[in-house]
FIKOLFI-550346 format. One record per residue (C-alpha): x negated, z negated, y; residue number from 1. Coordinates in nm, 4 decimals, padded with zeros to 6 digits. Layout:
residues N
<node <X,Z,Y>,NUM>,
...
end
This chain:
residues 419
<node <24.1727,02.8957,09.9010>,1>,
<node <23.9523,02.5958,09.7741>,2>,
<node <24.0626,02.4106,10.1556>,3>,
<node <24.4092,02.4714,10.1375>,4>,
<node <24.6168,02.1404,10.0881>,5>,
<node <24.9041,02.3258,09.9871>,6>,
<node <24.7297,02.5084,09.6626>,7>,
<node <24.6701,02.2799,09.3637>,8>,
<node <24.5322,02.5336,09.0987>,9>,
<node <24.3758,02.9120,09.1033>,10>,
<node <24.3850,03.0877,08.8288>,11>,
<node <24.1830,03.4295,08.8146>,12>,
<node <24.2766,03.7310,08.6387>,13>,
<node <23.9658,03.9530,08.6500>,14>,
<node <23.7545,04.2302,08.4109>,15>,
<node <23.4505,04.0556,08.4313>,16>,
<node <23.5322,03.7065,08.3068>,17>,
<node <23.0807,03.5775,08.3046>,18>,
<node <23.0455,03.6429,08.6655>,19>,
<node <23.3724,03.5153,08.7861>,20>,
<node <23.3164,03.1779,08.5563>,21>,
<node <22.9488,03.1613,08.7238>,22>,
<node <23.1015,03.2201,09.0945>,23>,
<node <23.4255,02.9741,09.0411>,24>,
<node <23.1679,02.6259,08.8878>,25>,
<node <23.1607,02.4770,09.2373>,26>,
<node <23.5275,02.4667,09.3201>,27>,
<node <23.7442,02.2234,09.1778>,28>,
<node <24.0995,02.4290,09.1940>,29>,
<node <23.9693,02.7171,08.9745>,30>,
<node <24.1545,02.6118,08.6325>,31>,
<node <24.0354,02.9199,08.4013>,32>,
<node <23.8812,03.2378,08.4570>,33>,
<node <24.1088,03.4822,08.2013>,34>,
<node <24.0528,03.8408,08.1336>,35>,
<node <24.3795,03.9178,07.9097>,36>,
<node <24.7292,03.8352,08.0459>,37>,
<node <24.8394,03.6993,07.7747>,38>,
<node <24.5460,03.4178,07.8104>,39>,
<node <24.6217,03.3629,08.1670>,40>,
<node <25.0146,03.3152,08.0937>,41>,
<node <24.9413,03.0268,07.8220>,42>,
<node <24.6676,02.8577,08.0422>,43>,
<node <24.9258,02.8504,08.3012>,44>,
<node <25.1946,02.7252,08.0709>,45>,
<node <24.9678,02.4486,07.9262>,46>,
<node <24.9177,02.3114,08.2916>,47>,
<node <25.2721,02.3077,08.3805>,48>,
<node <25.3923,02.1352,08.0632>,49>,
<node <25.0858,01.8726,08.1502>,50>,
<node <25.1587,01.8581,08.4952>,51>,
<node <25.5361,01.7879,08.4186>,52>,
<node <25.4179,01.5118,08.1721>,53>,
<node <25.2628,01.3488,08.4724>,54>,
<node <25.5628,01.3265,08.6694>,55>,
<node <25.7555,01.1584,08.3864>,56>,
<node <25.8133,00.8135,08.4910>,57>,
<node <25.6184,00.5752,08.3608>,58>,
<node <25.8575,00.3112,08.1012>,59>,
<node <25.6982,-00.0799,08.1620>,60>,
<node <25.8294,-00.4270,08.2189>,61>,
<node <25.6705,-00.6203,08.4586>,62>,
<node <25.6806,-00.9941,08.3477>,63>,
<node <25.8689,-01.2080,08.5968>,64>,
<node <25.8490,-01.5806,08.5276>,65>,
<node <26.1819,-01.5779,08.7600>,66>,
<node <26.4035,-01.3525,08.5561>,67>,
<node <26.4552,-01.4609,08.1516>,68>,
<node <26.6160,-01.1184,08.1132>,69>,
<node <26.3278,-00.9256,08.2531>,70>,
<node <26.1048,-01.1739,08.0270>,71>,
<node <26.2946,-01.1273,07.7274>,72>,
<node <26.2745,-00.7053,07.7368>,73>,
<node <25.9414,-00.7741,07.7750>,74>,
<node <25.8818,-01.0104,07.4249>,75>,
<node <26.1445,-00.7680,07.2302>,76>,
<node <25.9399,-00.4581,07.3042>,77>,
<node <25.6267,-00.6288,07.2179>,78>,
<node <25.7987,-00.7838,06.8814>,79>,
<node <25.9657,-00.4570,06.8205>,80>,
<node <25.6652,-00.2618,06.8081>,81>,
<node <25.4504,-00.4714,06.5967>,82>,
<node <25.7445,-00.4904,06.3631>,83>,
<node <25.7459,-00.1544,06.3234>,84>,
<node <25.3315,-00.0738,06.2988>,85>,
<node <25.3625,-00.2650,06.0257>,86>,
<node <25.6701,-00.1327,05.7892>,87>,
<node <25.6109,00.1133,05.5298>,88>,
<node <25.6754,00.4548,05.5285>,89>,
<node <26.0394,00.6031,05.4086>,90>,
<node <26.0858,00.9290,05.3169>,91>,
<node <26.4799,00.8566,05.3586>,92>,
<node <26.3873,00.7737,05.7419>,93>,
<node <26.1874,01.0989,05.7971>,94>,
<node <26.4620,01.3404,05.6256>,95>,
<node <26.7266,01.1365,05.8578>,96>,
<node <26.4771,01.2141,06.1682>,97>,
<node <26.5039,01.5948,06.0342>,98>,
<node <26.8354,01.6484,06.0482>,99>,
<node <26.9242,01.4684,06.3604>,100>,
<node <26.6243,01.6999,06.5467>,101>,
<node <26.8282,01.9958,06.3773>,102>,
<node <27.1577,01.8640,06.5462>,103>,
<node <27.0175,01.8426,06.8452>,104>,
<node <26.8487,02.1452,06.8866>,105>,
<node <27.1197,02.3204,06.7357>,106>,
<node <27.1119,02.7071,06.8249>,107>,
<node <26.7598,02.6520,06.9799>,108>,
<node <26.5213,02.8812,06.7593>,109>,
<node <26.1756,02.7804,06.8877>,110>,
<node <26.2842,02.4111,06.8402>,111>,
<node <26.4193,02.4707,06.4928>,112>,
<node <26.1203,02.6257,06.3539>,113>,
<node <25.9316,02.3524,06.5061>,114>,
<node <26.1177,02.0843,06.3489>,115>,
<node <26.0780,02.3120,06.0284>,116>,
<node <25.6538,02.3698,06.0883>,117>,
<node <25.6972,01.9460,06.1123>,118>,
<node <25.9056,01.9016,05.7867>,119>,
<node <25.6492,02.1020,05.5952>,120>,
<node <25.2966,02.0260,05.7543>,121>,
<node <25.3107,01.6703,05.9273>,122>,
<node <25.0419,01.4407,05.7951>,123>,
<node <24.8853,01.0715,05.9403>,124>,
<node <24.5900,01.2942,06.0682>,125>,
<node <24.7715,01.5008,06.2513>,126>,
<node <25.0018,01.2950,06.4475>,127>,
<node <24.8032,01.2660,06.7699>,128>,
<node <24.8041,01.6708,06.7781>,129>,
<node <25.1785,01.6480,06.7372>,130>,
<node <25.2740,01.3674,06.9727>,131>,
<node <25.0873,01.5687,07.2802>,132>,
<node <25.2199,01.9114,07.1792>,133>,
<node <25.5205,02.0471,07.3443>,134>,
<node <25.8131,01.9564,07.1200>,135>,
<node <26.0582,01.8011,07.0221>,136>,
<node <25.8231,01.5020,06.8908>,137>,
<node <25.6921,01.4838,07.2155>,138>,
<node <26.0351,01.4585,07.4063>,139>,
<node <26.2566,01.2542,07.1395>,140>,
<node <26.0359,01.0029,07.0803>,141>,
<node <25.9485,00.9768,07.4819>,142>,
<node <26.2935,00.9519,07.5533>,143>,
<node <26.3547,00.7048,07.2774>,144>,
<node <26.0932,00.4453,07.4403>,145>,
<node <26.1731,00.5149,07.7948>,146>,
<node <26.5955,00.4351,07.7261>,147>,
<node <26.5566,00.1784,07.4232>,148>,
<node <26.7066,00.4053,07.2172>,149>,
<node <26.6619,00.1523,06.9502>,150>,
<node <26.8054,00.3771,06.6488>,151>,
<node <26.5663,00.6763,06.7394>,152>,
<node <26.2213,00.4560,06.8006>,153>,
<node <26.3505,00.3459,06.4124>,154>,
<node <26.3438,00.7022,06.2742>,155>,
<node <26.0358,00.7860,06.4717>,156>,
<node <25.8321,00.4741,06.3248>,157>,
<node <25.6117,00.6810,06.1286>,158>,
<node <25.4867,00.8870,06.4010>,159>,
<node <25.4395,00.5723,06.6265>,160>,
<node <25.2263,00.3775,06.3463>,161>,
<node <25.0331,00.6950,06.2818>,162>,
<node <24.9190,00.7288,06.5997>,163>,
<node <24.8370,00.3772,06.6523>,164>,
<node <24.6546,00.4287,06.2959>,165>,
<node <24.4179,00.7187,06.4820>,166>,
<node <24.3369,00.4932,06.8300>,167>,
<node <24.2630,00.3091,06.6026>,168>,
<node <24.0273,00.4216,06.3895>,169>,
<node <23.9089,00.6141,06.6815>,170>,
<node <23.8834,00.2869,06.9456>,171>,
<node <23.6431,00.3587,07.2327>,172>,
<node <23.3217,00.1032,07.1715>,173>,
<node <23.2373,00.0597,07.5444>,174>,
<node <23.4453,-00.0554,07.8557>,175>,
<node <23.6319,00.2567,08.0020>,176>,
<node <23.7666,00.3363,08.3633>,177>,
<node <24.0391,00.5560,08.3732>,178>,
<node <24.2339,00.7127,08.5579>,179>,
<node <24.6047,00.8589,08.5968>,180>,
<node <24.8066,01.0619,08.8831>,181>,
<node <25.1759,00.9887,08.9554>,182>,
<node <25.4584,01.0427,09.1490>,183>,
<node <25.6321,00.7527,09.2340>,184>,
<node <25.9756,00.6564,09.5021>,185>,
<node <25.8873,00.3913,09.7485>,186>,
<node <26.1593,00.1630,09.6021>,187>,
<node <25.8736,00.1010,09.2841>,188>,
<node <25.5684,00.1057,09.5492>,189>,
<node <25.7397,-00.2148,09.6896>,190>,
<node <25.8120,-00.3467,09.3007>,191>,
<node <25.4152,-00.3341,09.2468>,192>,
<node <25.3271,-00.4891,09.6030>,193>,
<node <25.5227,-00.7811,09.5342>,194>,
<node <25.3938,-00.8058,09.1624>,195>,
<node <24.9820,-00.8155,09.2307>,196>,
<node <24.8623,-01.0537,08.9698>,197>,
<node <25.1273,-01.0043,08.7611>,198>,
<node <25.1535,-00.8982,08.3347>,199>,
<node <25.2410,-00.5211,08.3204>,200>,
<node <25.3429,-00.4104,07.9655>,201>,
<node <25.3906,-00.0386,07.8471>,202>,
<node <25.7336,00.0982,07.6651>,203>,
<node <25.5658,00.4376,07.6227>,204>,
<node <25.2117,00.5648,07.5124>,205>,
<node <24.9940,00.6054,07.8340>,206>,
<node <24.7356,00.9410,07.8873>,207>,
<node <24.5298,00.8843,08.1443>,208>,
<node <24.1753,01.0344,08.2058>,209>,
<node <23.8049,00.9507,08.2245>,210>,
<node <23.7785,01.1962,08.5631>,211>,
<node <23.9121,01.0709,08.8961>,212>,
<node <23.9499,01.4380,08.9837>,213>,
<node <24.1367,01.5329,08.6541>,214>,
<node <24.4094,01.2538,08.7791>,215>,
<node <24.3609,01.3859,09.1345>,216>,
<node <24.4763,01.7358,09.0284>,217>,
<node <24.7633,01.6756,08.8180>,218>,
<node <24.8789,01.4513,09.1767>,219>,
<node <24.8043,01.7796,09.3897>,220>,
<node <24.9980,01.9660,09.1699>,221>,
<node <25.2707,01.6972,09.1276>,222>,
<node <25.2912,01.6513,09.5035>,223>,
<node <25.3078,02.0083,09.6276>,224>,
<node <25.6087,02.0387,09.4314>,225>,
<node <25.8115,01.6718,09.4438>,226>,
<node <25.7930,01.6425,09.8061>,227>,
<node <26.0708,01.4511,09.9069>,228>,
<node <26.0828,01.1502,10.1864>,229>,
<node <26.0745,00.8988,09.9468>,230>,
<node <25.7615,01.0199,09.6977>,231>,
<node <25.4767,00.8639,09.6477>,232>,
<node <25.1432,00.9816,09.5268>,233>,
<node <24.9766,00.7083,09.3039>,234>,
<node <24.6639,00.7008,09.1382>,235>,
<node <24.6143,00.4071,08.8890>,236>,
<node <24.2832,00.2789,08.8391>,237>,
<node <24.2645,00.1145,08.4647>,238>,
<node <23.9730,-00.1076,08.3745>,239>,
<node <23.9747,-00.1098,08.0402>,240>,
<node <23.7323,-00.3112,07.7721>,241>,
<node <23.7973,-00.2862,07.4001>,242>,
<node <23.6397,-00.6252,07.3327>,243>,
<node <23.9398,-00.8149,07.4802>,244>,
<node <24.2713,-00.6934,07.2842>,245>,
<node <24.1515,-00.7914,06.9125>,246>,
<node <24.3087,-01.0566,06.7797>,247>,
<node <24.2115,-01.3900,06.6113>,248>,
<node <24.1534,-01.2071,06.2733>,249>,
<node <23.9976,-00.9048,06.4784>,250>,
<node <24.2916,-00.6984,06.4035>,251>,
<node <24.3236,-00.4844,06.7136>,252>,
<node <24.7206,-00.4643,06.7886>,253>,
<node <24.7189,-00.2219,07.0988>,254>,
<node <24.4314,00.0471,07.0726>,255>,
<node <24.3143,00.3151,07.3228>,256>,
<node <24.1027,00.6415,07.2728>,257>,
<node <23.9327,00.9513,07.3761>,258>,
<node <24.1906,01.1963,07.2104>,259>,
<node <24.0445,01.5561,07.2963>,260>,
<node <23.9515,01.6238,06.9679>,261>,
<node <24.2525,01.4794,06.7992>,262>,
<node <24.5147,01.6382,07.1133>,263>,
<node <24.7185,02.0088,07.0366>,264>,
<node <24.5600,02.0520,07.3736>,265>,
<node <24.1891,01.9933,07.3428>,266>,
<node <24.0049,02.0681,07.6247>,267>,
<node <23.8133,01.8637,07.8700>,268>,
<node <23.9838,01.6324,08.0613>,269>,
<node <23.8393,01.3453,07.8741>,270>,
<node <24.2100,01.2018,07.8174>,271>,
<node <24.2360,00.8203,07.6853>,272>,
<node <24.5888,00.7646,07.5130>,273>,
<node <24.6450,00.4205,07.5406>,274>,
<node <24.9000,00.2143,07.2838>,275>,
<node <25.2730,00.1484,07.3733>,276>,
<node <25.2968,-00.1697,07.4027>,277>,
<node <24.9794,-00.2253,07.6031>,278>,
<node <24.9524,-00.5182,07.8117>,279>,
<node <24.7529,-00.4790,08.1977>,280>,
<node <24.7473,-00.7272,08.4648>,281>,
<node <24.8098,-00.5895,08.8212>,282>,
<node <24.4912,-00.6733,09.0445>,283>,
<node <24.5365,-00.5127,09.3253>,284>,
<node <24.6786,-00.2354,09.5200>,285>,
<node <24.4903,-00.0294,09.8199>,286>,
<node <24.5439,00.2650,10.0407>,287>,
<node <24.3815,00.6016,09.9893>,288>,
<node <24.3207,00.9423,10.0686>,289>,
<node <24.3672,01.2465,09.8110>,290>,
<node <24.2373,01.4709,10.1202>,291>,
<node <24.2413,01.4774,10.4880>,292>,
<node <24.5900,01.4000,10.5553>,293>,
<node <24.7527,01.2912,10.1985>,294>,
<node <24.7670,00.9292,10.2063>,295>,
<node <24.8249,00.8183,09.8618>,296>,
<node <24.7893,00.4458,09.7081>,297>,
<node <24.5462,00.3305,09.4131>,298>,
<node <24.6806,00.0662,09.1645>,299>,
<node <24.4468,-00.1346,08.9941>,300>,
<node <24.4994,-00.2664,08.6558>,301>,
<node <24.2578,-00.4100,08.3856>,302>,
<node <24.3606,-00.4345,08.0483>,303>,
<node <24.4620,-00.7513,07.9064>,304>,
<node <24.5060,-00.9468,07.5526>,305>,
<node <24.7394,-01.1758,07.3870>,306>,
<node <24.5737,-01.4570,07.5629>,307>,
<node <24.6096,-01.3542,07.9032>,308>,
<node <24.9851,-01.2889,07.8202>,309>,
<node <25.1652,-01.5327,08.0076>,310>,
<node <25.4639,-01.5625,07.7198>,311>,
<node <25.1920,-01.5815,07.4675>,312>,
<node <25.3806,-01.9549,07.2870>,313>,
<node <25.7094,-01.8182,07.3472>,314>,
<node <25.5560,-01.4321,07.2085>,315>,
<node <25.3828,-01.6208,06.8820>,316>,
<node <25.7322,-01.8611,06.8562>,317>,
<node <25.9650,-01.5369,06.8559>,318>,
<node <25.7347,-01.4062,06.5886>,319>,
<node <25.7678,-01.7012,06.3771>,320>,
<node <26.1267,-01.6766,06.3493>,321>,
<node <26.1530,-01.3544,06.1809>,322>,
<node <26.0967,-01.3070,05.8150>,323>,
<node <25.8481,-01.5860,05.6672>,324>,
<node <25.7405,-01.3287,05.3901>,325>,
<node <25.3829,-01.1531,05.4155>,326>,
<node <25.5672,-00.7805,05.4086>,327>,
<node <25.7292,-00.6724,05.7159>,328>,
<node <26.0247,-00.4721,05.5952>,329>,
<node <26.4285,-00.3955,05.6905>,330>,
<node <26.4895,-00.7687,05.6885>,331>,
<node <26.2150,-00.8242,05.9819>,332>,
<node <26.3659,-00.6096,06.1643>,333>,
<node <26.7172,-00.7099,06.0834>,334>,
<node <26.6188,-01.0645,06.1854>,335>,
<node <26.4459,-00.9000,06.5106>,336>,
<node <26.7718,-00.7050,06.6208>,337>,
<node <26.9277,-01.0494,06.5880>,338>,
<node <26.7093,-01.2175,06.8130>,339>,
<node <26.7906,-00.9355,07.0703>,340>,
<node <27.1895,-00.9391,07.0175>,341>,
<node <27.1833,-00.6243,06.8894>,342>,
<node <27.4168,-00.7135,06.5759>,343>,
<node <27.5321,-00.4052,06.5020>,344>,
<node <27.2119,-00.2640,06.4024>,345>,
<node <27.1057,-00.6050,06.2358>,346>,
<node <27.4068,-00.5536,06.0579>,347>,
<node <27.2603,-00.1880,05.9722>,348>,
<node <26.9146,-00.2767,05.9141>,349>,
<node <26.9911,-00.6001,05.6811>,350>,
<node <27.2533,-00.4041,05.4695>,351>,
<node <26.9894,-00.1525,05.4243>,352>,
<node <26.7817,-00.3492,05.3219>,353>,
<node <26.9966,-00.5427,05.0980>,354>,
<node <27.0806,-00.2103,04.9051>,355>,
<node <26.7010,-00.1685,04.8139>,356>,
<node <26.7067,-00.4912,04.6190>,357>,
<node <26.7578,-00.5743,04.3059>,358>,
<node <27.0140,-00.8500,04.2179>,359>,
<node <26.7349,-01.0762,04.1277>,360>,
<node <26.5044,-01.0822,04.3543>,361>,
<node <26.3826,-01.4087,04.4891>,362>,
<node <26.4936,-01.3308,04.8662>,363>,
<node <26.8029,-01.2246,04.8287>,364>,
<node <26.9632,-01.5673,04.9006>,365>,
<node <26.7965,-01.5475,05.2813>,366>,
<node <26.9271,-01.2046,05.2950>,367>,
<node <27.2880,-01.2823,05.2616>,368>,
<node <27.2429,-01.5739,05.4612>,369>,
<node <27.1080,-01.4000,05.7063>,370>,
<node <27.4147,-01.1246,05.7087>,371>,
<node <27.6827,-01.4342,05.7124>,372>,
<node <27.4838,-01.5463,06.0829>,373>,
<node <27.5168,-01.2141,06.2403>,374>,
<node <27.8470,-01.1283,06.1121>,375>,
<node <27.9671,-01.5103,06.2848>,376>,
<node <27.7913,-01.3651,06.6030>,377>,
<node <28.0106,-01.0459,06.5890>,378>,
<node <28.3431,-01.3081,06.5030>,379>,
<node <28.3757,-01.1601,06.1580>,380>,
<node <28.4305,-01.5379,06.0259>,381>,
<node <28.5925,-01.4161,05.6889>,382>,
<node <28.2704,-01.1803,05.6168>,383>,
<node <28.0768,-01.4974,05.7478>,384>,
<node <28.2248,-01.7069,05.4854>,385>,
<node <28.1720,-01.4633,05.2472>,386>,
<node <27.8119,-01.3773,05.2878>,387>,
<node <27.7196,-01.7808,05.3169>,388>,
<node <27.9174,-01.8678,05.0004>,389>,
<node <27.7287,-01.5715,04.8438>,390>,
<node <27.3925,-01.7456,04.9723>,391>,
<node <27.4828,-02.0551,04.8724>,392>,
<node <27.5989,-01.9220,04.5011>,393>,
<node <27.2487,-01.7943,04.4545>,394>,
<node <27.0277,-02.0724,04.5945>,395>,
<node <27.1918,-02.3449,04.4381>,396>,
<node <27.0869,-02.0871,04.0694>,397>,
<node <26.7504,-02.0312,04.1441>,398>,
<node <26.5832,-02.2847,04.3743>,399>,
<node <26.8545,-02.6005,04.2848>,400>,
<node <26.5659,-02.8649,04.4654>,401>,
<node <26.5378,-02.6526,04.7732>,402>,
<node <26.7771,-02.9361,04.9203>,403>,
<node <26.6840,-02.8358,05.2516>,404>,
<node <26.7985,-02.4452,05.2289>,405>,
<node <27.1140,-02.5490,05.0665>,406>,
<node <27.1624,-02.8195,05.3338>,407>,
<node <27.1037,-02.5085,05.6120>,408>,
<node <27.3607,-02.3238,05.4408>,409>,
<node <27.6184,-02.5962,05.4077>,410>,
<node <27.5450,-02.6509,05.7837>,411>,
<node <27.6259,-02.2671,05.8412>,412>,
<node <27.9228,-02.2603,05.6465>,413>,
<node <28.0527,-02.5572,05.8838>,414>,
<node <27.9075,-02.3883,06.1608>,415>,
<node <28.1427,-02.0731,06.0906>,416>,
<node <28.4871,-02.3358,06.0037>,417>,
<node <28.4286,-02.4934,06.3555>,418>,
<node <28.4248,-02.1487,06.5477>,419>,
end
């Protein structure tokens, strides 16, 4: 069974589970050795739910220095995530992420007590464990960063930061290759061959593996049951070295680690889970084999940092226009969400924020400011006026020689009478 192309895993179901396990080491195929059904079942349920994990698409923007709307995805989702990393936690955002898991899993039991075991047990620590478990974690927050479900990614910031908290205390030292299987259409074969050399950056978290053949199973398995015309078996090939993606203070912004101590899973497999937001540059791409007649194609990538980013002035110039202030809060992201054209939610995030304050604190003059801009942008002029004559009422008390903020909002307010 070993030599047939067609069968990707054996699983045996046996009385004498030391011999069998001594008998099955040389053959790759042989994924447990189980002497209760019960065991057998889960093993097999644990592989499916990986193996369907590894047919997910993988979410990335490939930089384009043709296309400013392909280029601008790509500086949002890298602004968007540091903005986040970096925000504290809520307890208003979790109990929000509650109940809109209980709405949609309404009626589904084994979700429901899983978003209840979540409520009452989630911890920093544990967030790796949760993230790979099958939940709905695992599929809200996937979804979230695959569609740009802005809103959701929001409500799931705590689980994103504490998972780039644990790569990151738990960075590999050394330079890593790794590996991961895919199924791919031919359309995005074509996409890659006419992007070699070119800035890769993920929208999702990436698991990939230390063991060629760990990557090369998942495809077996992947490919014995997407075969259609236009499927692709992929391995990528990922160079990785952790020396090269700390920054100039040696803060590292896009970790990657061995996670099978940390995973639900555990196991083997030697699985790296690599940052969203990681950056790789596309070396090359090259025909293979997975076996005698399975052609299949090998991307390489290498991991990059900030200073092989391509956008890096326009990246560090984006970043300088949101808030000035040390603390990376509502209004950072408010600003952000502006920058994108997404004024609705900068509406949502900078009210938010504004209701946190108290009437006196020292940045509340920006803040209204900064509501009167987006509500011009959404042609709420009145509101506009409003919010700028509200600015300009509190700068003018508190910072009266700050000639050049009042100027900026004079120039605002003439800015809205001209539209």
């Amino acid at each position: 069974m070993q030599k047939l192309e067609q069968v990707c895993s054996i699983y045996i179901y046996c009385g004498n589970k030391k011999t069998n396990l001594e008998c099955s080491q040389p053959y790759s195929k042989v994924k447990a050795v189980c002497t209760k059904l019960d065991e057998l079942i889960d093993v097999i349920r644990v592989d499916q739910k990986r193996r369907g994990r590894n047919e997910e698409p993988i979410a990335m923007d490939i930089l384009d220095r043709s296309s400013t709307e392909l280029n601008g995805d790509f500086l949002h989702s890298q602004l968007l995530i540091d903005v986040l990393i970096k925000m504290k936690p809520n307890e208003q955002d979790q109990k929000e992420l509650i109940e809109l898991s209980e709405k949609e899993y309404e009626g589904n039991e084994v979700e429901l007590k899983l978003v209840k075991e979540f409520q009452k047990e989630y911890t920093l620590d544990r967030a790796i464990w949760w993230y790979t478990r099958e939940s709905f974690v695992y599929r809200l927050l996937n979804k979230a960063l695959r569609v740009r479900n802005i809103e959701m990614i929001f409500l799931m910031r705590n689980v994103i930061r504490d998972v780039y908290e644990q790569l990151r205390t738990n960075q590999c030292e050394k330079p890593v290759t790794v590996y991961r299987g895919q199924i791919m259409s031919g359309d995005e074969i074509k996409q890659f061959r006419k992007s070699v050399g070119s800035i890769i950056s993920l929208n999702s978290f990436l698991s990939t593996s230390l063991k060629r053949e760990v990557a090369e199973g998942f495809l077996r398995q992947s490919m014995g049951s997407c075969n259609t015309s236009n499927s692709v078996g992929v391995i990528f090939k990922i160079e990785a070295d952790p020396s090269v993606i700390c920054d100039s203070e040696g803060d590292n912004r896009r970790p990657f680690s061995q996670i099978d101590g940390l995973s639900y899973y555990g196991g083997s497999e030697a699985e790296i889970l690599f940052m969203v937001g990681s950056i790789f540059r596309l070396e090359h791409i090259s025909e293979d084999k997975l076996a005698a007649d399975a052609k299949i194609w090998m991307i390489h990538m290498r991991l990059c940092g900030d200073g092989e980013n391509d956008l890096k002035e326009l990246y560090n110039h984006m970043k300088s226009q949101g808030n000035d202030s040390e603390e990376t809060n509502l209004m950072s992201l408010g600003l952000m969400m502006w920058n994108m054209g997404e004024f609705d939610l900068a509406e949502k995030y900078l009210l938010r924020r504004l209701s946190e304050l108290l009437p006196n604190d020292p940045s509340i003059g920006g803040l209204y400011r900064s509501l009167g801009m987006v509500a011009n942008e959404k042609g709420d002029f009145d509101s506009s006026l409003e919010w700028h004559e509200k600015s300009l009422k509190v700068t003018t008390r508190t910072t009266p020689s700050d000639y050049i903020t009042i100027g900026n909002i004079h120039n605002s307010i003439g800015v809205v009478h001209e539209t």
